[in-house]
DRENFI-463424 format. One line per 2 residues: number of its first residue (from 1); their letters; for each residue y, x, z of C-alpha. Coordinates in steps of 0.25 Angstrom, whole numbers, plus 2048, in hexadecimal, padded with zeros to 3 digits. Layout:
REM DRENFI-463424
NUM	a	Y:X:Z; ... .
//
This chain:
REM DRENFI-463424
1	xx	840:8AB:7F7; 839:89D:7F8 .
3	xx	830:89A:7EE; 835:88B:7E7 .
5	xx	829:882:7E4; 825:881:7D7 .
7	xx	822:873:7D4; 82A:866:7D2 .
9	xx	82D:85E:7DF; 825:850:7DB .
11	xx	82B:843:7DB; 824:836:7D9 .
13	xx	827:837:7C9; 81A:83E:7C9 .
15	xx	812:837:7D1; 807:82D:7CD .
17	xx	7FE:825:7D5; 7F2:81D:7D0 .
19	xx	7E6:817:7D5; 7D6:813:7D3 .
21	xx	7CB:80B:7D9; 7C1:814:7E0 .
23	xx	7B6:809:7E0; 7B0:801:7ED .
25	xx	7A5:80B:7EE; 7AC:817:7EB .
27	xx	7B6:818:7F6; 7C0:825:7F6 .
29	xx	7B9:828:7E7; 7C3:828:7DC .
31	xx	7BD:824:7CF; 7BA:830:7C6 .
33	xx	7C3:82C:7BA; 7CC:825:7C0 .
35	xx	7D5:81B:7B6; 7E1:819:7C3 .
37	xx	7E9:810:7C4; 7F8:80C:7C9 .
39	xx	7FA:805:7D5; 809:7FF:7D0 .
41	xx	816:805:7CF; 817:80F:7D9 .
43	xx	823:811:7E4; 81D:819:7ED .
45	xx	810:822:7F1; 811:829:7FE .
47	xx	804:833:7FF; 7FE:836:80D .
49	xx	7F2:842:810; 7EF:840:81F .
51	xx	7E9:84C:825; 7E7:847:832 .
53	xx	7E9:858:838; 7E1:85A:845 .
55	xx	7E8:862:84C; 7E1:86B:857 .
57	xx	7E9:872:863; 7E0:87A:86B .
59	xx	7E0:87B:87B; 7EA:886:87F .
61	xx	7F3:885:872; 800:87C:86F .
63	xx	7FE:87C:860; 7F4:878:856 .
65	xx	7E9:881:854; 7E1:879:849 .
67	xx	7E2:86F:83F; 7D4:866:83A .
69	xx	7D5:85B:830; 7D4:84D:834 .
71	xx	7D2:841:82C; 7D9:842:81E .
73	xx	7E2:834:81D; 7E7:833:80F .
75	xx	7ED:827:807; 7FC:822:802 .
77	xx	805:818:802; 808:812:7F4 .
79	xx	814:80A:7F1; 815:802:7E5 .
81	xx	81C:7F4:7DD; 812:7EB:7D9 .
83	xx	80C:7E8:7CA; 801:7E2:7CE .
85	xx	7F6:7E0:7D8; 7EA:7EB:7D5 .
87	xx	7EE:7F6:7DF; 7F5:7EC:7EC .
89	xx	7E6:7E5:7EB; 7E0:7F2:7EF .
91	xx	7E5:7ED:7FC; 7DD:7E1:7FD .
93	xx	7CF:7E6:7F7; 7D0:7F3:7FE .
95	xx	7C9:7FA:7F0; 7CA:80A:7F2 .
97	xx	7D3:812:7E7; 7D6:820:7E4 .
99	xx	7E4:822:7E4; 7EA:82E:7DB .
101	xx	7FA:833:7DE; 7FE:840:7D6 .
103	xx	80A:847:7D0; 80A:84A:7C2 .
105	xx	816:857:7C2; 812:863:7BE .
107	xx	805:867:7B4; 7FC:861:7BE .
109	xx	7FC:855:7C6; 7FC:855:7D5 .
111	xx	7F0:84B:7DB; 7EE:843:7E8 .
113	xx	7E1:83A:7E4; 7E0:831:7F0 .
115	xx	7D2:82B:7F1; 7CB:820:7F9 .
117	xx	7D9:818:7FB; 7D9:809:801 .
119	xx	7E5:801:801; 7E7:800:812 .
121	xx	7F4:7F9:810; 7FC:7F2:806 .
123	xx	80A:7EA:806; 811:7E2:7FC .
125	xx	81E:7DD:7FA; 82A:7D8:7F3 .
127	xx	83A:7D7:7F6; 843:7D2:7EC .
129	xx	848:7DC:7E0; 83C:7E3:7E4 .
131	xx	82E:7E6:7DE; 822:7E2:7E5 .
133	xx	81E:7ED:7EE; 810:7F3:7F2 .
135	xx	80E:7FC:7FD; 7FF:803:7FF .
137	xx	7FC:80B:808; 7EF:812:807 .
139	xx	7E3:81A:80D; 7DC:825:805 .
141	xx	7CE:82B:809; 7D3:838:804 .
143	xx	7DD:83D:7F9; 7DA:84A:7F2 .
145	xx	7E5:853:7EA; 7E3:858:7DD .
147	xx	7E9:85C:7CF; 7E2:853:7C6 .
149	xx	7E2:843:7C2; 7D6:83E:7C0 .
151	xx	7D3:832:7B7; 7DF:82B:7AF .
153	xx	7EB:826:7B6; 7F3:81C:7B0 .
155	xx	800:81B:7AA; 80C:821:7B4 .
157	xx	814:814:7B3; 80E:806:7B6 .
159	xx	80E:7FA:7AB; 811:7ED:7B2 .
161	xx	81F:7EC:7B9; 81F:7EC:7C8 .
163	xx	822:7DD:7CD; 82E:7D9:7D4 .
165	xx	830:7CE:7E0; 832:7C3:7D9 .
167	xx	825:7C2:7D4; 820:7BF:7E1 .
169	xx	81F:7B0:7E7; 81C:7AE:7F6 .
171	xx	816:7A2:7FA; 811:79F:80C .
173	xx	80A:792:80E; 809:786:803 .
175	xx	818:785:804; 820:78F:807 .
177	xx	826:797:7FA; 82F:7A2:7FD .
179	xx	832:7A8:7F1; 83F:7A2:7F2 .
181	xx	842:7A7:800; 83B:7B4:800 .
183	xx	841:7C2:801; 836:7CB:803 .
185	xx	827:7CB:806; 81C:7D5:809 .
187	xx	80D:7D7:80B; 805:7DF:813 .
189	xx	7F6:7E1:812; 7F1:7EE:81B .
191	xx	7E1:7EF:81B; 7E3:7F8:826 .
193	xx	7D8:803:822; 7D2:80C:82D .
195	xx	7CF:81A:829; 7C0:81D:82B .
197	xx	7BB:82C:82D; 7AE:82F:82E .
199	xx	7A9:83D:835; 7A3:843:82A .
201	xx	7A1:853:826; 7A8:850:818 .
203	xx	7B4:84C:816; 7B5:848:823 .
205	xx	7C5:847:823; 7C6:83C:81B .
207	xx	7C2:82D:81D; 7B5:827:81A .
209	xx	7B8:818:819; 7C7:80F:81A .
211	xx	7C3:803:823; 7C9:7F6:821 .
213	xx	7CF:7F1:82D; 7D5:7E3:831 .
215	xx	7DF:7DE:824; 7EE:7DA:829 .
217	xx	7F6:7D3:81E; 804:7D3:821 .
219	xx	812:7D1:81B; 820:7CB:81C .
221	xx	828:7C2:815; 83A:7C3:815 .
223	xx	83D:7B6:811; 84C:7AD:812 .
225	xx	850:7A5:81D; 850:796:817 .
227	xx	848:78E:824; 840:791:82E .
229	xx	834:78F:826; 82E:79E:82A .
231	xx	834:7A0:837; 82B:790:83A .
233	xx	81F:796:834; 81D:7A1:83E .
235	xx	821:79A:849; 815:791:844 .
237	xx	80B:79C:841; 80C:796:833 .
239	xx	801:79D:82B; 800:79C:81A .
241	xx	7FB:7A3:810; 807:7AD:80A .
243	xx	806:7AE:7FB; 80D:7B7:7F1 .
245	xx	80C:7B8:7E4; 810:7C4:7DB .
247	xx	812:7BD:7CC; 809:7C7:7C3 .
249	xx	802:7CC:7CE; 7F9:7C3:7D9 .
251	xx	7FA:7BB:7E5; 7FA:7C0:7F3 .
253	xx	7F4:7B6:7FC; 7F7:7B9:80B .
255	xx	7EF:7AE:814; 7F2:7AA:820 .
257	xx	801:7AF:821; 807:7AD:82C .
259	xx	816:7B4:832; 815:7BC:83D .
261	xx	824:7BC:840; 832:7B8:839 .
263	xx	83F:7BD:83A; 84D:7B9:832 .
265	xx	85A:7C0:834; 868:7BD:830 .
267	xx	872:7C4:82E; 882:7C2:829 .
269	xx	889:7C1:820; 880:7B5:81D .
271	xx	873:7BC:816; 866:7B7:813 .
273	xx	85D:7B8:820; 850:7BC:81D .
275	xx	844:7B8:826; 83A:7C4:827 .
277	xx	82B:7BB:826; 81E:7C8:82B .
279	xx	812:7C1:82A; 802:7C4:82C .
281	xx	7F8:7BD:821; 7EA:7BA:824 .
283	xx	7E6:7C0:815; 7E8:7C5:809 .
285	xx	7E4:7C0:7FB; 7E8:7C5:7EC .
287	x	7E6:7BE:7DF .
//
């Protein structure tokens, strides 16, 4: 007879993720009473353990006769509508966190404590009826399972209400507003982080450093069809600074935005066309 498994399949009911500053000298160090934090209303936290297997097939055999551990890659993706900016400008300042994700059914609590984590990539956007969105995905030095929390986590369900797309205003150039003719717009900012090992006797396996490598800011704008201003701008290589700005929250200031392509469809009966508007920015600024 097959034995049934005895515990509870989880869902994500159960599942609470919170974060913490490690410190700028402390790096894959989480503090030792933590007070954690949440990054903002959670839609989605994938988990990824990277054992990187060597596998070894010796001369004179088809198969594989030994396994050896290679570099441990570790980190998650975390998915969330924006409250505020505290965790998004993690991205920009590159400050290391400890991140915590556990499920709470059963007596005892079920741990991944990811530590050393730097934001390598970060996108936001906004589409109308929509919240605005936040999409991190990011690298861990290591991420250590237990049964135990420690320090205080916060309350399971945040306070501030997550803020839709009509808070946001979208302003290129001195003249240009295209709140009125703007469908959708987005942001990307990828730091680009190189994983750095370092041959070492002790824990060899996992990273020593996360390198910061070239910055590329990118993005794209879904705007209405009312003139060819656009479609004339990157003809021209038309270059201005792209602000948006979140009521309640900040002001993203991309500089130097100019469009690397454009492209409008139509299609009957007689719907809006929309003109697709990627772009590459020089910078990035918050305040």
């Amino acid at each position: 007879m097959v034995a049934t498994y005895a515990n509870k399949v989880f869902t994500d009911a159960e599942k609470f993720v919170y974060y913490v500053l490690e410190g700028e000298a402390l790096y894959g160090q989480t503090p030792a009473a933590p007070s954690w934090l949440l990054p903002g209303v959670r839609s989605n936290f994938e988990n990824t353990i990277d054992r990187s297997i060597v596998k070894i097939v010796p001369g004179g055999s088809r198969d594989v006769a030994f396994f050896k551990k290679g570099q441990l890659k570790t980190g998650f993706n975390l998915d969330y509508h924006m409250q505020n900016n505290t965790f998004l400008d993690l991205a920009r300042t590159l400050l290391c966190f400890s991140t915590i994700a556990y499920f709470t059914e059963g007596g005892t609590p079920d741990v991944y404590l990811h530590k050393g984590c730097l934001i390598n990539r970060a996108t936001v956007s906004a589409s109308i009826d929509n919240p605005i969105a936040v999409r991190t995905e990011v690298i861990s030095q290591n991420c250590v399972h237990g049964t135990t929390i420690p320090g205080t986590p916060y309350a399971g369900e945040p306070g501030a209400t997550p803020i839709m797309w009509n808070a946001s205003d979208v302003v290129f150039g001195a003249d240009i507003n295209l709140h009125g003719a703007l469908t959708d717009w987005s942001f990307t900012l990828n730091n680009n982080l190189q994983r750095i090992p370092v041959i070492r006797s002790t824990t060899g396996d996992l990273l020593k450093y996360l390198a910061e490598r070239a910055r590329s800011i990118t993005g794209e704008l879904t705007v209405a069809y009312v003139d060819s201003t656009f479609m004339d701008a990157i003809i021209a290589m038309t270059e201005a600074n792209l602000v948006i700005t979140v009521a309640g929250v900040g002001t993203y200031t991309l500089g130097g935005v100019a469009f690397d392509s454009g492209r409008y469809t139509s299609k009957p009966p007689a719907e809006i066309v929309p003109q697709r508007l990627p772009f590459t920015a020089k910078t990035y600024g918050f305040a």
